[in-house]
N, C-alpha and C positions, 0 to 999 in steps of 0.2 A: 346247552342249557340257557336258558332265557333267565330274566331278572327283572325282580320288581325296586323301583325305586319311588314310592310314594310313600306318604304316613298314613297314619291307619283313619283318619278323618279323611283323607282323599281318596281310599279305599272305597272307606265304606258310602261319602256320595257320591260316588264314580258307578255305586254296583244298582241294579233294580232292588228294590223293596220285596224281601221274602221270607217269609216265616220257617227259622231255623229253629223252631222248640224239638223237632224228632234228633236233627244231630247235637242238639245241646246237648242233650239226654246222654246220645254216646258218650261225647266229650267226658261229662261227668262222670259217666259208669265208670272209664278208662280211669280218671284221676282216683276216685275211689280204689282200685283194684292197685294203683301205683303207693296207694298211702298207707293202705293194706299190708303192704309189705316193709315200709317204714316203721308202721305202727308195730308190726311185729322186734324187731332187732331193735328198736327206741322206748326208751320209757320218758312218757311226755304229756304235761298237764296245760288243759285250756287257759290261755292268760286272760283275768278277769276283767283286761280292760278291754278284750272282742267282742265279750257276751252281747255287749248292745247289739255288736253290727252280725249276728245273727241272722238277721234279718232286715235289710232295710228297706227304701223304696216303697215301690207302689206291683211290683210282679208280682202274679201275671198278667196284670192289669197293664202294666206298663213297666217303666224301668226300673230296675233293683240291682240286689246282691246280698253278696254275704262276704263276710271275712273273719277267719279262726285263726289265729295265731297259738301257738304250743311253744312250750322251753322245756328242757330237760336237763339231767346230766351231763347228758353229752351233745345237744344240739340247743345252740343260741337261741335260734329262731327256727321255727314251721310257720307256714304260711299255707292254709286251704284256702283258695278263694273265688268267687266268679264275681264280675260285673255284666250287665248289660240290658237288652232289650228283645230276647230272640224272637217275639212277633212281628217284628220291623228290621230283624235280619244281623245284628249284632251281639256279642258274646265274649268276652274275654275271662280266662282262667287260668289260675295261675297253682302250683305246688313246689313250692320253696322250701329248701334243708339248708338252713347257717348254722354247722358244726359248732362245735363249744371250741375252746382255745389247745385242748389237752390233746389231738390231731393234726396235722396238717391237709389231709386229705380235700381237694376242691370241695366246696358246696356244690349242691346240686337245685341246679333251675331249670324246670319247667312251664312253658306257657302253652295254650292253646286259643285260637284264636276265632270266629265265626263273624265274614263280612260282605254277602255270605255264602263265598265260598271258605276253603279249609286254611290255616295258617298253623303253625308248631315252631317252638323254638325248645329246643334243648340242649344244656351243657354244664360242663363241666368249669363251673365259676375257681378261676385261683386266686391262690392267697399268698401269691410272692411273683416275683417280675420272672417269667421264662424265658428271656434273654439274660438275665444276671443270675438265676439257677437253674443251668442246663440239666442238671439232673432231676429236680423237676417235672421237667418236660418230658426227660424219658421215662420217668415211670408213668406219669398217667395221662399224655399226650400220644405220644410217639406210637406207644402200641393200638392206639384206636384210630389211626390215622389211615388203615386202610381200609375200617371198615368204613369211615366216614366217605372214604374216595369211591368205594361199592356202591352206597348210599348213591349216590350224584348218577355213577353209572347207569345203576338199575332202574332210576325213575328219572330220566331225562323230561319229563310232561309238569316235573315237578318247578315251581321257579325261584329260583333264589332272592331271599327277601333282603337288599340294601339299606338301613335307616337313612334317612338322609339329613341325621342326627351325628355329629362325627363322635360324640361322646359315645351314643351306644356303640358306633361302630367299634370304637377302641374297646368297649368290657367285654367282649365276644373273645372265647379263646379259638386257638386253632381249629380246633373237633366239634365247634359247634353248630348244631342244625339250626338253620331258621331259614325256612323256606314255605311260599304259598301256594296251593294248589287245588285243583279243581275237586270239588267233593267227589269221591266215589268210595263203593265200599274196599275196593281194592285200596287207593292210596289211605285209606283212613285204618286200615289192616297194616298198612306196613309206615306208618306214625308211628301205631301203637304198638308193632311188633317193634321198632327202634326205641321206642322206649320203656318198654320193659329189658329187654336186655341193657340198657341204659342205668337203670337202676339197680340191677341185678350187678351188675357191673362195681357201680360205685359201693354196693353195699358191702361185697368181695374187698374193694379199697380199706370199707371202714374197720374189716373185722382183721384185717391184714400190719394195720397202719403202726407203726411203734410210737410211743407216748413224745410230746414235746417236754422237753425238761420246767422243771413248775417258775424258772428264774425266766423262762421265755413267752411264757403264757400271757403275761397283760399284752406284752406289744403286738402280740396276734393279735389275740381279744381287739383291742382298738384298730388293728389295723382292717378286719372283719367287718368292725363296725361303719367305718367308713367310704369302706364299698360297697354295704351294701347300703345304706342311706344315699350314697351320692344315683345307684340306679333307680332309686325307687322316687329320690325325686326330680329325677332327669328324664324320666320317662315320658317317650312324648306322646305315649298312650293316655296321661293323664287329662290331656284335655279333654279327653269321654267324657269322665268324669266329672268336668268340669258343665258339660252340655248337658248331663243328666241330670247333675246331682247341687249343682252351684258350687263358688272357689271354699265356702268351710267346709262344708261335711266332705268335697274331695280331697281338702289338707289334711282332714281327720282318717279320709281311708290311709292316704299315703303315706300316715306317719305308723300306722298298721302294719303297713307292708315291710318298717324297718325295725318296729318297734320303737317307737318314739315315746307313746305311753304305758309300757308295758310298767306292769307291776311285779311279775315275777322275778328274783334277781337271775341274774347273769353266769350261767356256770363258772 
């Protein structure tokens, strides 16, 4: 298995210039069809402070996006969202699940990537140290652990993606995909087949999961909170953002991404 060790800026001017709006498309269709099934088993209302970013930019003109954030019952935060520029061959999208406090079950993160060939990251985000709770590990690690080792097998053409971020490298759990690979309809079939069973998977976890006692709930809640702010603004994807969009409205998507102005409260 080969490996990629650059960031997504040296990626993307390392590649030729070329119009990815046909696999944006997929991309999207897939996220939809992932959220679909979220939306189904979550009851979850748009937070009023996205509306703006609905729409923003200059696409298809040029560079854009959008971002939707949701809260619920029982999830913190949803995150729909793409950035980018696919007529110049860039794309990033992302579908994030930050459970509410009343669970323990990992979060689920999803990214896709167009640079412009194909890139995906998927996993199973946790919410306590799997070296100090082994048990943990073995429920919702241990058993995916071989399909993860299948994964590697089966698509050797595929390349394993390094950040050379050591912070992201540490929020990566064991079972997590992130790897980049050459577009084809094959590898882009078995992304999307890893991640619908992916989901399909964690959603099993959520209906599965026994309740946290309500005396232990805040110090999740804030512990949740914490990681997931510390990725959203450690991400060293945000310097996109930063080339498209200038450093406020990218400080305004990134605090989107954690909730930082969210106005719904907090389950």
């Amino acid at each position: 298995m080969s490996e990629t060790i650059r960031n997504v800026e040296q990626m993307l001017d390392s590649s030729p210039v070329i119009d990815v709006t046909a696999k944006f498309g997929k991309y999207q269709t897939l996220l939809d069809e992932l959220k679909a099934k979220i939306d189904a088993r979550f009851e979850t209302t748009r937070d009023p402070s996205t509306e703006e970013l609905e729409s923003y930019g200059t696409y298809p003109d040029g560079p854009g996006g959008k971002v939707a954030g949701y809260s619920g019952p029982e999830v913190d935060w949803m995150v729909h969202s793409w950035l980018g520029n696919p007529s110049v061959g860039f794309v990033n999208l992302h579908l994030t699940v930050w459970l509410g406090p009343q669970v323990r079950v990992p979060h689920l993160g999803i990214a896709l990537l167009l640079w412009p060939e194909g890139w995906f990251f998927c996993d199973s985000v946790p919410r306590t140290s799997l070296v100090i709770d082994a048990e943990y590990y073995d429920k919702y690690y241990a058993p995916v652990n071989d399909d993860w080792l299948k994964f590697q097998a089966d698509h050797p053409d595929f390349e394993w993606f390094t950040s050379p971020s050591a912070f992201i490298r540490t929020s990566l759990s064991p079972t997590a995909q992130c790897y980049s690979f050459k577009w084809s309809e094959e590898n882009f079939q078995a992304v999307a087949d890893w991640m619908h069973n992916h989901v399909d998977r964690w959603l099993t976890w959520v209906d599965e999961a026994e309740e946290v006692p309500e005396a232990e709930r805040e110090a999740q809640r804030e512990i949740d909170l914490k990681i997931r702010r510390n990725i959203a603004d450690r991400d060293p994807a945000n310097s996109m953002g930063v080339r498209y969009f200038g450093e406020e409205l990218t400080e305004k998507l990134v605090r989107s991404l954690w909730g930082g102005d969210r106005e719904l409260p907090r389950p």
